[in-house]
N, C-alpha and C positions, 0 to 999 in steps of 0.2 A: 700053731696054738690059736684058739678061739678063744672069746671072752665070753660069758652071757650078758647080751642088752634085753633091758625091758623095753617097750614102748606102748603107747593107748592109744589109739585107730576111735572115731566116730564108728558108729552100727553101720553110716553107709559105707564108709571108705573101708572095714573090716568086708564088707561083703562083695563093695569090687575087687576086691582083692583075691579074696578065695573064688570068685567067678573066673579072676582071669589066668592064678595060678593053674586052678583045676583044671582049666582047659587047655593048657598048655604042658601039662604034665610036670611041674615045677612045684619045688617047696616055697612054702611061702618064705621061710629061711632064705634059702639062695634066692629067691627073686629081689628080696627086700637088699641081702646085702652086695647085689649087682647094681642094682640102682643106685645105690646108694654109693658103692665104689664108684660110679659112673658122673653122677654126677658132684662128691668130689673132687675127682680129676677135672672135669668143666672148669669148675671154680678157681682151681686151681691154676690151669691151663689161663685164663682169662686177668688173673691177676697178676700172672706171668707176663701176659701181651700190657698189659694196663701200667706195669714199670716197664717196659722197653719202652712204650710209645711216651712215657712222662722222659725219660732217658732220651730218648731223640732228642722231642721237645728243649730237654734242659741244655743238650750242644747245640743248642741254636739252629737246626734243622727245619723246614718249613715243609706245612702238608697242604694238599690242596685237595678242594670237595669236588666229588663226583662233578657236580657242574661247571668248572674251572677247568677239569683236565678232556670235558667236553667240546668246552670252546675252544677250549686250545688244540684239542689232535681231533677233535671230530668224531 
């Protein structure tokens, strides 16, 4: 089942768009709601990692920056 969404696009961004659908053989439909699913899941995915690393953190767990685990294993 599909919903209808509206949305307003600038003159430019309406027209990179239909440039880069057309050329790829894509509706601007599916392309809009790939990206869109795409990123999403990103966000998603990211706030995901952003409570585990605060959850590390909270058991008392220690991280160390690139340049620490330099000095230390080279």
């Amino acid at each position: 089942m599909t919903v209808p969404t509206s949305i307003r696009l600038s003159v430019e961004l309406s027209e990179k768009l239909t440039l880069w659908t057309s050329s790829h053989n894509i509706s601007k439909t599916e392309f809009i709601t790939q990206v869109l699913a795409e990123k999403l899941e990103d966000l998603y995915d990211i706030q995901e990692a952003d409570l585990a690393m605060q959850q590390w953190l909270d058991d008392g767990q220690k991280t160390y920056s690139h340049d620490e685990m330099m000095k230390r294993y080279g």
